[in-house]
N, C-alpha and C positions, 0 to 999 in steps of 0.2 A: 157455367154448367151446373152451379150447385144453388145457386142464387136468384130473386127476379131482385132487381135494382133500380131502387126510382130516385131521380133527382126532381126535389121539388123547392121551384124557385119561386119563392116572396120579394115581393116588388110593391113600396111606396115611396113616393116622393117627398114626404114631407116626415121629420119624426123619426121615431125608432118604430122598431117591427115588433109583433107582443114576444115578454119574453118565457123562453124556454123552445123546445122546436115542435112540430104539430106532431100531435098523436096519428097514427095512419094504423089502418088493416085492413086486410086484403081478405077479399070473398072468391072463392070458388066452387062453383056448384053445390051453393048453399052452405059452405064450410067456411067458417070466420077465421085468419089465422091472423096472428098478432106481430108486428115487426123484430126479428133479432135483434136489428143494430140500428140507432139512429144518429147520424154524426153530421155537425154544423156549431158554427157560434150560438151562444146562449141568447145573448143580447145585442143588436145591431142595430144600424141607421140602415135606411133606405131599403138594401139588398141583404137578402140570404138564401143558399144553395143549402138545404139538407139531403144529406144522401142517406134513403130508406132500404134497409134489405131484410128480403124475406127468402125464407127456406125454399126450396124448389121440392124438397120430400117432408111427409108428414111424420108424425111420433112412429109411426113403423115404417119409416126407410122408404117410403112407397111414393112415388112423384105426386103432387097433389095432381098436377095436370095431366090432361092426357088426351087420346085423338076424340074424344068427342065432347070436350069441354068447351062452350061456347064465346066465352068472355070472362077475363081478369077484371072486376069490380076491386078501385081503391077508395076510400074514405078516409079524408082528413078532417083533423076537428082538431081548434085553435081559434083564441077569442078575435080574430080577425076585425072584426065591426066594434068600431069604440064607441059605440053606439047604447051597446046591447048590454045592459048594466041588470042585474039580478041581486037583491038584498048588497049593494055594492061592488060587487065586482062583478068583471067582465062576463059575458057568457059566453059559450065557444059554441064555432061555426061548423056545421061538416059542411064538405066539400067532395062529391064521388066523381071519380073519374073511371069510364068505360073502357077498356080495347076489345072489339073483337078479333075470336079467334079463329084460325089460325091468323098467326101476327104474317101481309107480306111484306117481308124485307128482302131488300134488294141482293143477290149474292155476293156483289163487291164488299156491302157491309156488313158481314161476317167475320172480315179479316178483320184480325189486330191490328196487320200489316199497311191497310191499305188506306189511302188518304187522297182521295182524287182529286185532280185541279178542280173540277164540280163543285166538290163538295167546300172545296179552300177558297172560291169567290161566292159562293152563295152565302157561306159561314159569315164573313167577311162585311160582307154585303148587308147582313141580318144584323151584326153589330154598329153597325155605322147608322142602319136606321132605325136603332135599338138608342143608340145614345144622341141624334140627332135632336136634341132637346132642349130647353132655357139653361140646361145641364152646362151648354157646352157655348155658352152667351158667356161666361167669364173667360173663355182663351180667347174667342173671338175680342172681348175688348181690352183685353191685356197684352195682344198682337200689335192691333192700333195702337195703344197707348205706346208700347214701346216703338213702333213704329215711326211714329211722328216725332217721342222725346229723341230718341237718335237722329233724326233727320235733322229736330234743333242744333242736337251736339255738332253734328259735321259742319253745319254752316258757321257754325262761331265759330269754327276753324277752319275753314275755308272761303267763305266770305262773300262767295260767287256760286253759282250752279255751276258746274263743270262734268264732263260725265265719269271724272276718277268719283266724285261725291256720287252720283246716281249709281255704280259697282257696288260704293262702301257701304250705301245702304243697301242695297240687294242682297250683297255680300251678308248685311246683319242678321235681314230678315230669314235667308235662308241657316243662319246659324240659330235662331231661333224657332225656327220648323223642325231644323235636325236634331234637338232636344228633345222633344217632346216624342220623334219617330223613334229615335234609341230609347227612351224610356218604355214606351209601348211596345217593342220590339221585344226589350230584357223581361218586360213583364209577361207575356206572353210564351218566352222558352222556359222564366220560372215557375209559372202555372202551367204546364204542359209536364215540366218536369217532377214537381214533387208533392201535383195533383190538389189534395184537398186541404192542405196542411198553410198554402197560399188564402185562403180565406181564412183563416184562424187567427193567422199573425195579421192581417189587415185587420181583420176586428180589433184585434189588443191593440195595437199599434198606431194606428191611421191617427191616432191625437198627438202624439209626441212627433210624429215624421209632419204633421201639419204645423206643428209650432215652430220645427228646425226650416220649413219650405215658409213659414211667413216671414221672418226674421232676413231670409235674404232675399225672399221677393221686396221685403220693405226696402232696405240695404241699398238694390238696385234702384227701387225707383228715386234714393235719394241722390243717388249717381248719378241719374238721369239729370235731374232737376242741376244740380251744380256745375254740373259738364254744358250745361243749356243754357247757365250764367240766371237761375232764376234768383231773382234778390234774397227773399225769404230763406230759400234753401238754402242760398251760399253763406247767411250767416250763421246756419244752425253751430253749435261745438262741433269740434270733431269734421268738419266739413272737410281739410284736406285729409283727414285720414280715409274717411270714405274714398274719394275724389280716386284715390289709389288704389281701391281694392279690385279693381278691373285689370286691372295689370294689360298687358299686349295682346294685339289683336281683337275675335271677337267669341275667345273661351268664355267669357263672364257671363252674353249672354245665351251661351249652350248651355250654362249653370242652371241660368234663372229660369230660362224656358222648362228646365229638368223641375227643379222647386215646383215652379208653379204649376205644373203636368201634375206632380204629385198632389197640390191639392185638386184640381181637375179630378182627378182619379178618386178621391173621396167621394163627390156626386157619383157620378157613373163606373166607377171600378168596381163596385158591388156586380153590376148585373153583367160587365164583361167576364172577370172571373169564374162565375154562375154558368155562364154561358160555355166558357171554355174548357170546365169541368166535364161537361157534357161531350162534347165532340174532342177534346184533345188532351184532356187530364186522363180521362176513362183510356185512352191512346196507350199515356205515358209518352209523350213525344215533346222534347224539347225545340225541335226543330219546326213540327208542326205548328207548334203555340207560337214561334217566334215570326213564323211566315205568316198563317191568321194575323196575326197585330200590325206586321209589318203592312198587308194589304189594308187594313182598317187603319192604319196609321197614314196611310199616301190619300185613303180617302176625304181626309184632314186636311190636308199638305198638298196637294196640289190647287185648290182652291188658293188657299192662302199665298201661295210662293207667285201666283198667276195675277192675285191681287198685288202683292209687291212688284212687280214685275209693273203693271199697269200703273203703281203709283210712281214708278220710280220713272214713267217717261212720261209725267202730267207736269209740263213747265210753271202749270199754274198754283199747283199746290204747292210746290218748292217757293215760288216766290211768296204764297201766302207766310208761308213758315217764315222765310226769313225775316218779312216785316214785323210780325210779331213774335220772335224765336224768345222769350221772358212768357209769352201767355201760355205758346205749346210746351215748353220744358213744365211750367207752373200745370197745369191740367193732367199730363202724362203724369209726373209724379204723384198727384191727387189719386188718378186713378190708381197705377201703379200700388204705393202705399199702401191704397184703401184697401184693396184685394190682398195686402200682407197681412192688414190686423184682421181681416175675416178669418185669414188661415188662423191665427194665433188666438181668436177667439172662438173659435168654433164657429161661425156664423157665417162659412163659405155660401152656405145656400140662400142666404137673403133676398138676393140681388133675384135670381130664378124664382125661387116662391114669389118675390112680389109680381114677375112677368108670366107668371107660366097664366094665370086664368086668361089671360089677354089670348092664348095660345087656343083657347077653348079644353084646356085640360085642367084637371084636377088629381 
């Protein structure tokens, strides 16, 4: 009622974003007004949401708008093109954005209140082919990887195909989908919950949570490998102590799938955040954010568990593994691993920056 309020979302793939957040002003009927409040990370990779607000009344109390104003004109300027260099530095871009007016909005979306299934599969719907990316080429092969190094581990324990072994891995796999759905789940009712302040700590933060998630993605993958009887592995130091850190059952890998979501979340958690500030921060709903994610999180996961499901009644891939159960522990761990020190070096995006041109994007 006192406010117009714009969320304006920066999105690249590669890199940090320019820093500091874009200068923005708003025109109306020829009247320039200047932003009160501009609030976002200073400096970020990939993603950033700034949220702009401008006054709705002018220096004498008087709404700027009114029934015969035709169109809200915004203009952004930020050196956006790293291109555009002037006596050495950068030079900045505008960028205008038109509404006209009167704005129509639908009357459901007036309410605080109201959150319609519509709008919670569409939403949904829009993040999943929002992250649909080379982004999300490191869960898909860190699924497989553990996929096949556990299938190693069961056979050298069991020694036969049996279908208690085709459960225990199904059994894995969906312990490993249900990780990543609970993380995406939590992330979403605490971005829904405590709005913009979710993107600040992910800026400070996303470097030390990726070093604590590479350390035990790595951890695992050496698990993998020793459980799999791969020569190499099993004589590293320290091999029975790893060997044990799995303890009972298949919690370890509800862990590792959590770790390594979180670095997943580094690429693409930028612009789902962004996204969910918009329809479910502005809310204030923790429940909204949590159902949003949870539907973008099955849109993940039911692929995956469908594909396990498919591998786990393929007679012929069990018996490949077993013949070579030393090549696939030795390769899962490779990969595994590798995606631990990308987390802990910074260098999760390698693997997607070298595929994305192939994708025809840039």
């Amino acid at each position: 009622d006192t406010h117009f309020v714009f969320f304006v979302n920066e999105d690249v793939h590669t890199g940090y974003l320019p820093r500091g957040l874009p200068e923005a002003k708003l025109e109306v009927d020829g009247q320039v007004f200047g932003a009160i409040s501009s609030e976002g990370p200073d400096w970020v990779e990939h993603h950033r949401t700034t949220i702009i607000r401008f006054s709705k009344l002018d220096a004498a109390g008087k709404p700027i708008v009114h029934e015969n104003t035709e169109e809200l004109r915004l203009t952004l300027s930020h050196p956006w093109d790293r291109n555009r260099f002037i006596n050495g530095t950068l030079e900045a871009v505008d960028s205008t954005y038109i509404w006209q007016l009167p704005l129509d909005i639908p009357a459901e979306l007036m309410s605080r209140d109201t959150f319609t299934s519509a709008m919670l599969f569409s939403l949904s719907a829009g993040l999943l082919a929002s992250v649909l990316t080379p982004c999300l080429i490191q869960l898909v092969l860190i699924f497989f990887a553990t996929l096949g190094g556990l299938s190693a581990n069961e056979l050298v324990k069991f020694s036969e195909i049996t279908p208690e072994l085709r459960r225990r891995i199904l059994w894995a796999a969906s312990c490993f989908v249900a990780g990543y759905v609970v993380l995406f789940v939590a992330s979403g009712a605490i971005v829904g919950y405590v709005g913009k302040e979710a993107q600040l700590f992910f800026a400070n933060y996303t470097r030390p949570v990726g070093i604590v998630a590479g350390i035990i993605v790595v951890l695992f993958g050496l698990w993998v490998g020793i459980r799999a009887k791969t020569p190499i592995v099993c004589k590293l130091p320290g091999a029975l102590m790893i060997q044990s850190i799995k303890g009972k059952g298949s919690l370890g890998t509800v862990f590792v799938s959590i770790a390594f979501s979180l670095g997943c979340m580094s690429c693409f958690g930028g612009a789902i955040i962004g996204t969910l500030f918009i329809y479910v921060g502005a809310l204030g709903s923790a429940s909204a954010g949590a159902a949003v994610m949870g539907i973008f999180a099955a849109g993940i996961a039911i692929p995956f568990t469908l594909t396990a499901i498919f591998f786990s009644r393929m007679k012929s891939v069990f018996e490949f593994i077993e013949r070579h159960t030393s090549v696939v522990g030795a390769v899962s761990t490779a990969i595994i691993v590798a995606f631990g020190l990308f987390l802990n070096t910074a260098t999760f995006h390698k693997l997607s920056d070298f595929v994305y041109p192939y994708f025809g994007l840039t």
